[in-house]
N, C-alpha and C positions, 0 to 999 in steps of 0.2 A: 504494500500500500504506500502510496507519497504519504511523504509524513511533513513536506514543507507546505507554510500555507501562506495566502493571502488575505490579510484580513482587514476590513473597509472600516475606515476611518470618516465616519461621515460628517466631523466638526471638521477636520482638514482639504474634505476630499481626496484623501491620498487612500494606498494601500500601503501594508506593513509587510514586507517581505520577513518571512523566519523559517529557519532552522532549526526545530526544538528539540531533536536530538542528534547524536552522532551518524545515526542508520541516514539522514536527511541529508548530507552533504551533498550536493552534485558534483559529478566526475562527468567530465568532456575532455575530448580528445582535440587536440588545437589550437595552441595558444594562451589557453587561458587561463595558467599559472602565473603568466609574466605580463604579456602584452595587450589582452581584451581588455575593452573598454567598453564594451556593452554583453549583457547577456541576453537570450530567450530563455524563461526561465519556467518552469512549469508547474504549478501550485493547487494546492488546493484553495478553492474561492470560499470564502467566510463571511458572510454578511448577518449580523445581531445572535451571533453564536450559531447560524444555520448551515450547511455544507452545500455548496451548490456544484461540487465536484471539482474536476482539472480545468486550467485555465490555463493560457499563457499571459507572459508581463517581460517587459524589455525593462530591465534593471540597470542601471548605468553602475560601472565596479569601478572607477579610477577618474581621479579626476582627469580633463585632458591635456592637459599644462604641463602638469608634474608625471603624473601617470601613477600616486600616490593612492592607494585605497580612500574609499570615501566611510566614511562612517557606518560601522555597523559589515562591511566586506573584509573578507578574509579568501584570498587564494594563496595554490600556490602548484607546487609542482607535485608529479607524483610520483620524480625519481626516475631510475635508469630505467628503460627501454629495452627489450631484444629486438636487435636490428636495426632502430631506426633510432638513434639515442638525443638527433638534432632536433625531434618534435617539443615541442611545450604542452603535453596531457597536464591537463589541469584540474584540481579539486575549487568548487566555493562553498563555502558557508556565508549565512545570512541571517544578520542578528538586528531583529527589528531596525530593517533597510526601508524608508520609505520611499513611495512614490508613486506620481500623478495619478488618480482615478483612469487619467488617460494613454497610460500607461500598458492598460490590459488590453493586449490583441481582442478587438470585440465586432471583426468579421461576421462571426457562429452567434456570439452574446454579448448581451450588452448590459452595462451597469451606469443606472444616472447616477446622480448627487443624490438623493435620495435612498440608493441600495436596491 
């Protein structure tokens, strides 16, 4: 089961990106130990304690300046490689990461200000 979720902040309008335990982290293969600056990130949606299932959300992980973790991100690497050792396979964690209501790929679904 995803165990990371998204949960709707409706005095902000934002969403709460987390990670609430260790089974949650996301592993990607590509860069995004070191170098990503944005993620897709795939959550479960939470609106007034309800589960409205998987969603996606484009989470920004660095600032773009510095390339500095932004508050609440954690990547990094996930070590040696067989074969290929120049790739960057990357882990994130997400510790109450906010961001935009508009934020949530909402093609499939949609979420107003209201929830």
């Amino acid at each position: 089961m995803l165990e990371t979720t998204a949960t709707l902040d409706k005095t902000t309008d934002e969403f709460v990106i987390h990670s609430p335990t260790q089974t949650s982290t996301k592993y990607w293969p590509g860069d995004l130990g070191r170098y990503s600056t944005h993620a897709a990130v795939f959550a479960r949606l939470k609106i007034d304690g309800k589960d409205f299932g998987v969603h996606c959300f484009i989470v920004p992980l660095r600032d773009l300046n510095t390339y500095k973790h932004l508050k609440g991100v954690r990547t990094g690497d996930m070590g040696t490689k067989f074969g290929y050792t120049t790739k960057d396979n990357g882990w994130a964690v997400f510790e109450n990461v906010r961001v935009p209501r508009t934020n949530m790929l909402m093609r499939m679904a949609n979420v107003d200000k209201a929830g």
